[in-house]
C-alpha positions in Angstrom: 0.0 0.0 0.0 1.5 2.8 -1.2 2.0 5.6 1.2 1.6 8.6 -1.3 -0.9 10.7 0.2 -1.7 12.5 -3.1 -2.0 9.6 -4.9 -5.3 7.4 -5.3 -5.3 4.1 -5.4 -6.6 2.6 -8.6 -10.1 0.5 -8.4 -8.9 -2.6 -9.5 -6.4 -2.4 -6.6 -8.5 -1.0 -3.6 -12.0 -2.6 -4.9 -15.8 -0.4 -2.7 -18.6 -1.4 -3.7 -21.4 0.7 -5.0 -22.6 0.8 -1.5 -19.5 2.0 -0.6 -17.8 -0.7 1.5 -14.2 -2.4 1.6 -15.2 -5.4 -1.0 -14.6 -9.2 0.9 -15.8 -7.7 4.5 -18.5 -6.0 3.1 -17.8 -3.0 5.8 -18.2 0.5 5.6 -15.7 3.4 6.8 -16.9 4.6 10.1 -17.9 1.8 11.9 -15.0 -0.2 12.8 -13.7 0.2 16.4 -10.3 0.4 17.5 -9.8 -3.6 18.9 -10.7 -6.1 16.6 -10.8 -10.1 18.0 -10.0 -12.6 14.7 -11.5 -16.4 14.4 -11.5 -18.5 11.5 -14.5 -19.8 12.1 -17.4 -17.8 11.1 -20.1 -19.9 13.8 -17.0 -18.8 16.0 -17.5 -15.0 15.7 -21.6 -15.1 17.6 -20.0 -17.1 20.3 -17.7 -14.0 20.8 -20.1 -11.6 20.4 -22.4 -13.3 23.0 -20.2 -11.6 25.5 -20.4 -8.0 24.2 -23.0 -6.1 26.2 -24.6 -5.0 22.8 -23.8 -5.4 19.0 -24.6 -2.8 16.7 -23.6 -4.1 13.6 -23.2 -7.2 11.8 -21.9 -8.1 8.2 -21.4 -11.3 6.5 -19.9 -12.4 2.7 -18.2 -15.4 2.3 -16.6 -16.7 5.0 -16.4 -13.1 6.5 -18.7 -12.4 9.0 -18.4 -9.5 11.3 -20.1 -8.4 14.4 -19.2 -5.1 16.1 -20.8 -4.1 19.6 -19.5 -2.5 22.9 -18.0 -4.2 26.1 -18.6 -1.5 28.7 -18.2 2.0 26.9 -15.2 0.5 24.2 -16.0 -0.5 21.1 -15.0 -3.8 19.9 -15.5 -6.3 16.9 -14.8 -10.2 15.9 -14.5 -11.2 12.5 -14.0 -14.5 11.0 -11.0 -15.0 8.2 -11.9 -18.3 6.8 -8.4 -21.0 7.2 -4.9 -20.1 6.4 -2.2 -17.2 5.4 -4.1 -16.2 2.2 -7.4 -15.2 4.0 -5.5 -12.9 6.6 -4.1 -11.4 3.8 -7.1 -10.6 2.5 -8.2 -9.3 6.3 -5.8 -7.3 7.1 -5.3 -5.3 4.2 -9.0 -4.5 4.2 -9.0 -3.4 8.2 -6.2 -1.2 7.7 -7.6 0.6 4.6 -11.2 0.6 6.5 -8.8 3.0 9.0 -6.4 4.2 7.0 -7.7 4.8 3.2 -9.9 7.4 2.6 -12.5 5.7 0.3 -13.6 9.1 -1.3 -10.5 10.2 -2.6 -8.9 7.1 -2.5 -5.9 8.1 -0.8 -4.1 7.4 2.1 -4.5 8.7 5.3 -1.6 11.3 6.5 -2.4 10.4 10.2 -2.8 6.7 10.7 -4.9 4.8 13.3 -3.1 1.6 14.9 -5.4 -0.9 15.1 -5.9 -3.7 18.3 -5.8 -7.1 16.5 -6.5 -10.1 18.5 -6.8 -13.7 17.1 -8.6 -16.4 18.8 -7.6 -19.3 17.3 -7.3 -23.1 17.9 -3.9 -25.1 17.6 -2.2 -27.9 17.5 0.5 -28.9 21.1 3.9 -29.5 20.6 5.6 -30.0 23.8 4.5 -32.9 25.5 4.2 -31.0 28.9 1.9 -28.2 27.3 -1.8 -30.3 27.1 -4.7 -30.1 25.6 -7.0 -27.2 26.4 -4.2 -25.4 27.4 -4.1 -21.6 26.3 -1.2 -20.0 24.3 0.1 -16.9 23.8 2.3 -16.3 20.7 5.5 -14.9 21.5 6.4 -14.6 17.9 4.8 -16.0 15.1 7.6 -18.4 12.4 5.6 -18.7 8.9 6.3 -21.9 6.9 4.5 -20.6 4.3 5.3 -17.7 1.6 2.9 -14.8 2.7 5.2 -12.2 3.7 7.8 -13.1 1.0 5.5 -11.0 -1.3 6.1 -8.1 1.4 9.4 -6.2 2.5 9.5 -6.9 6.4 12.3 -5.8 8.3 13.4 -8.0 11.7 14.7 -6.7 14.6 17.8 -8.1 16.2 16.3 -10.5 18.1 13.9 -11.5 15.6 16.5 -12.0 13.5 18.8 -14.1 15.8 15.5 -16.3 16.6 14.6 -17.3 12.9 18.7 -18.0 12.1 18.8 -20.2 14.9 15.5 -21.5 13.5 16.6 -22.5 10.5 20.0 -24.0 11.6 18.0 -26.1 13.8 15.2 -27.4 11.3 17.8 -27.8 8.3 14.9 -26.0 6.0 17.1 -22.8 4.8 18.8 -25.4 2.3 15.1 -27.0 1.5 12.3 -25.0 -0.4 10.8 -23.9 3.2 12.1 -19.9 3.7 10.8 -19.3 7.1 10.3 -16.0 8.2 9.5 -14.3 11.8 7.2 -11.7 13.6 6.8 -10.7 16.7 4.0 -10.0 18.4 3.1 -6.9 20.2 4.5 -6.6 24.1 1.9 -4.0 24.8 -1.1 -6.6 24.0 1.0 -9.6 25.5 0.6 -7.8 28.9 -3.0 -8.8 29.3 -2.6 -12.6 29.2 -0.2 -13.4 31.5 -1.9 -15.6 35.1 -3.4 -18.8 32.9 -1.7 -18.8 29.6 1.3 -20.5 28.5 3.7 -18.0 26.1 5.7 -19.4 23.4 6.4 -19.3 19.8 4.0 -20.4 17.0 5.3 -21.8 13.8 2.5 -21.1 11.2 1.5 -23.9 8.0 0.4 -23.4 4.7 -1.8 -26.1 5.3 -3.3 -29.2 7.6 -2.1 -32.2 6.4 1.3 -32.4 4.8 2.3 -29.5 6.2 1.9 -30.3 10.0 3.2 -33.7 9.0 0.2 -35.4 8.7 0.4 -38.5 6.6 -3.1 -39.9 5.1 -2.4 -41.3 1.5 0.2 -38.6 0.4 3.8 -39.1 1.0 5.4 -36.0 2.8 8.5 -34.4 2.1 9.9 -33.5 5.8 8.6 -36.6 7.9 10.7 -35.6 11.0 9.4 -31.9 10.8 7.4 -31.9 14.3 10.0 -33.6 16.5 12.6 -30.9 14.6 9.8 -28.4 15.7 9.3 -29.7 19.5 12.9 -30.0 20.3 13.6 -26.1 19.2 15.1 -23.7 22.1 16.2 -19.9 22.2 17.3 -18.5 25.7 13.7 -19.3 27.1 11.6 -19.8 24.2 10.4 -22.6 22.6 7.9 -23.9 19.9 4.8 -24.4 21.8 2.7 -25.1 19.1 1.3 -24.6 15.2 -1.5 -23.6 13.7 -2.3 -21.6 10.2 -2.7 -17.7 10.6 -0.5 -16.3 13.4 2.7 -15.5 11.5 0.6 -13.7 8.7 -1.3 -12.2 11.2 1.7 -10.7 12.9 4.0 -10.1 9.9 1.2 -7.9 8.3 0.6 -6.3 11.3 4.3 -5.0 11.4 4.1 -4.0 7.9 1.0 -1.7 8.6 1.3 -0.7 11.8 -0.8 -2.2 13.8 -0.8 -4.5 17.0 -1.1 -7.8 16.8 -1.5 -10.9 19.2 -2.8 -14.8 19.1 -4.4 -16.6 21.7 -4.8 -20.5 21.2 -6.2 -23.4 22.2 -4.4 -26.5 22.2 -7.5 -29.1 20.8 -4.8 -31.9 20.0 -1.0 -32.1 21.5 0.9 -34.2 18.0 3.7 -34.9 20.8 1.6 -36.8 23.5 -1.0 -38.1 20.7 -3.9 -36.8 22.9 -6.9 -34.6 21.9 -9.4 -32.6 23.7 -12.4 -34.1 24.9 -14.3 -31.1 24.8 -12.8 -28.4 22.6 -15.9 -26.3 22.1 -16.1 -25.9 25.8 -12.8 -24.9 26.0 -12.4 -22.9 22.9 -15.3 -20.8 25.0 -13.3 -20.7 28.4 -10.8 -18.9 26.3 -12.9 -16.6 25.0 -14.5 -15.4 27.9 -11.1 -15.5 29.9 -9.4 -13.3 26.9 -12.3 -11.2 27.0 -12.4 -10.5 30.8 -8.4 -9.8 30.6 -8.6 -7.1 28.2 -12.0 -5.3 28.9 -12.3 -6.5 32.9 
């Protein structure tokens, strides 16, 4: 997005509809508050909302549904992105020009609004002493897939130390695999501290092969999860993996905003075990994320 504030952006590149809204979340300028909880389920984003004390608007096309209320006197909205890098793509580049783009003129905003971004996700456990129904917080985010590669991130020193050692330690910078990092945002970390586990995420381009799933398909990097569990940094360690963070947080450097995800562990792939009731605690993690950031 270019940052020439003279400069519209064409319509085949920033696509309103005739109604005037942002053209996959099907949302108008004006309406969108300043924290903004992610699922990838859309059945996912009413049991969110079910905890605001009111919801003023809702939108849904395609997978994207959106409800925006209030929780005491703050505004705050969930949206669903649908599975996997591509869809927060598509996500975040439309909540940051619903913020940041004026749809009129079709140029961007001089002053910019940093937006809260908050996913609520489920994962897969990869530390044997981490079980299910456990609740993670992403340190940083590693993508596996190629998302940001299409982007020009910039790491900071520690990122940057984090993914070599990474890398070294997986044996993927000589494969097709380029990871890269992200790290989430301290100020949003604060919140969830008493009953979650931190640690870092390693984000797949898909569920299957990918996680190292093996159905019918031979995979190319069988020993990827045990490379993945026995990972260490100072303190940190892979703690799980899931599909979105990494986009999620690499975007959200990119545009300025601040980003964290929360997870549920519904199966641990070390200890072979899965939940026995994720939905219920999918929805203890909601409520407790909830109560920590508007309680």
């Amino acid at each position: 997005m270019s940052d020439n504030f003279l400069t519209p952006i064409a319509e085949s590149e920033l696509i309103v509809t005739p109604k005037g809204h942002i053209y996959h979340l099907d949302l108008p300028q004006g309406v969108l508050p300043g924290t903004v909880f992610t699922v990838g389920d859309p059945d996912r984003v009413g049991e969110v909302s079910k905890y605001f004390d009111k919801v003023t608007h809702k939108a849904q096309h395609r997978e994207f549904v959106t409800h925006i209320g209030t929780i005491g006197n703050q505004g705050v909205a969930c949206i669903s992105t649908g599975i996997g890098p591509d869809n927060i793509d598509i996500v975040m580049n439309e909540l940051d020009a619903l913020v940041n783009v004026d749809f009129k003129t079709r140029c961007v905003r001089e002053q910019k609004t940093a937006l809260n971004i908050i996913r609520l996700g489920t994962c897969g456990g990869l530390q044997p002493d981490v079980p299910v129904d456990s609740f993670i917080v992403s340190s940083h985010g590693i993508g596996l897939d190629n998302l940001l590669h299409f982007y020009k991130p910039v790491y900071n020193p520690d990122e940057s130390f984090i993914l070599g050692s990474f890398v070294r330690h997986t044996k993927l910078e000589s494969g097709l695999i380029q990871p890269y990092i992200a790290e989430s945002a301290v100020s949003l970390r604060k919140y969830f501290i008493n009953g979650y586990v931190h640690g870092i995420t390693v984000t797949c381009p898909g569920f299957y092969g990918p996680q190292g799933r093996v159905l019918r398909g031979k995979i190319a990097y069988p020993g990827l999860i045990d490379s993945l569990t026995g990972f260490r940094y100072q303190d940190l360690r892979v703690t799980n993996f899931e599909m979105e963070t990494s986009a999620l947080y690499g975007l959200g450097r990119i545009l300025g905003h601040k980003c964290l995800s929360i997870s549920t562990i519904v199966a641990n792939r070390a200890a072979k075990t899965f939940s026995k009731d994720a939905g219920k605690s999918v929805d203890t993690m909601i409520k407790k994320s909830l109560d920590a950031m508007f309680g």
